[in-house]
C-alpha positions, 0 to 999 in steps of 0.5 A: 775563382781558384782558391788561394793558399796563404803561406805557411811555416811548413808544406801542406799533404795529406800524406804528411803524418799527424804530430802526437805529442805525448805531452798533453799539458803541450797542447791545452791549458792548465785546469783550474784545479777543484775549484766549482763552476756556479751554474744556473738555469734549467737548459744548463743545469739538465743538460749537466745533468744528462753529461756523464763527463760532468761531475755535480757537487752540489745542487740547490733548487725550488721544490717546484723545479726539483720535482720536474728532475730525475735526480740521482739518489747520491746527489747532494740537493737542498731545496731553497728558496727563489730569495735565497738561489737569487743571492748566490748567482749574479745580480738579475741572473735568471736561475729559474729555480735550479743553481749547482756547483760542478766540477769542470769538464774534462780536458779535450785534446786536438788529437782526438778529432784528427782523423786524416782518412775520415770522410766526415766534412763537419765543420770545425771551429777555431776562436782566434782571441774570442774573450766575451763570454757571451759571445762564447757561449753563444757561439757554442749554441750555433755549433750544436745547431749546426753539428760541429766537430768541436770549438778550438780556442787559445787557452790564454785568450778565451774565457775560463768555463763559467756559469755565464757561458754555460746560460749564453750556450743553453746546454751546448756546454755539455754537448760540443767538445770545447778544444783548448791549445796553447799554440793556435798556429801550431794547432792550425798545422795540425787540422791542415795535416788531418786534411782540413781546409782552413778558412779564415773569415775576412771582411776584405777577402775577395771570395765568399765563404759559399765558394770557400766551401765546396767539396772541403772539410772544413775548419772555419777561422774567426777573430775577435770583434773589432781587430779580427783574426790576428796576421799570423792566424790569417796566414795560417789559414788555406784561403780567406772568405767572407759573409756577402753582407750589406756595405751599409753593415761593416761588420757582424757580432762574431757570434752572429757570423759564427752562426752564418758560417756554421748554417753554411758550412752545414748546407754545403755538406748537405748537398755533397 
């Protein structure tokens, strides 16, 4: 089946320039100052450690979990007790052990992954109102499964970095660029004139997301649980696809179809 293009607010071609904008703040959200991120757990807390982007304040720890560490000589570290790190996470969270304070990533910008003469067909991700931190952090696991590009979200509609997202994404916190945008149709544009092909996962489109795929570089578009992508993300998308489930289903935890997406985005890849 030929592929549908949706209406946009202006033409697509690959010789279209790529807008730089000089005025970073434009494009991503305001950082929450120095204010500390709890985490905990070993998967999160090493992979912190093994970021250079990542900067740690302060790490407590059992001196059975502290041994198993290779921890630098300037760190400040207090060895605690499991009573003790249990009241400084929330209620029944599994610390494992290990609990620090880090200072929040980095921003990350659009630009840095807008190469329009690059052949690289990695998949990028784009959050449309994705809040459950959960289901975030989950879906950063899946897109450091599957090698993606980056995760772009709303930056007044997704869920701050947190202790929660960082055990829901059991190191990919650290490991996948996590791009937010005040404008996520103006950041669609910007991915449509990098050459990326946008799709949109609908559970009413006619084509699959398989026959979506092929030969693209692909940015895959998903909306929150229950309402889906919003219609004016929808139309900013190059064609909408969906997961061929059981009609006994109605539909998939986003995570979960993050996940489906992002397998098959990295099998048509893989086979040119």
């Amino acid at each position: 089946m030929a592929k549908r293009r949706l209406p946009v607010n202006q033409p697509r071609g690959k010789s279209a320039p790529i807008m730089r904008r000089t005025d970073k703040s434009a494009r991503a959200g305001a950082k929450s100052g120095n204010k500390s991120i709890r985490l905990w757990g070993r998967h999160p807390i090493v992979a912190a450690l093994d970021n250079p982007e990542r900067t740690i304040r302060h790490l407590w720890g059992t001196r059975e979990a502290l041994a198993t560490l290779d921890l630098p000589s300037s760190l400040t570290v207090t060895p605690s007790g499991p009573a003790d790190m249990a009241g400084m996470v929330p209620h029944g969270a599994p610390h494992q052990g290990l609990v620090a304070d880090v200072d929040p990533l980095p921003d990350r910008f659009l630009d840095e992954f807008l190469n329009p003469d690059s052949d690289d067909r990695r998949a990028i991700l784009v959050l449309d109102q994705v809040t459950d931190p959960q289901n975030v952090g989950a879906i950063l696991r899946s897109a450091a499964a599957f090698d993606a590009v980056a995760i772009v979200t709303q930056d007044r509609h997704s869920p701050p970095e947190s202790g929660t997202i960082a055990r829901a994404a059991s190191g990919a916190l650290e490991i996948v660029p996590w791009v937010r945008v005040v404008n996520l149709a103006r950041a669609l544009e910007d991915l449509a004139e990098a050459g990326y092909w946008r799709i949109g996962l609908a559970g009413e489109a006619d084509d699959t997301l398989g026959a979506a795929l092929g030969g693209v570089r692909p940015a895959l578009v998903l909306g929150a649980e229950g309402p889906g992508m919003r219609q004016n993300t929808g139309t900013h998308c190059d064609q909408l696809a969906r997961l061929p489930i059981s009609p006994q289903m109605e539909s998939l935890n986003v995570s979960n179809a993050a996940a489906i997406a992002l397998y098959a985005a990295a099998e048509a890849r893989a086979k040119g």
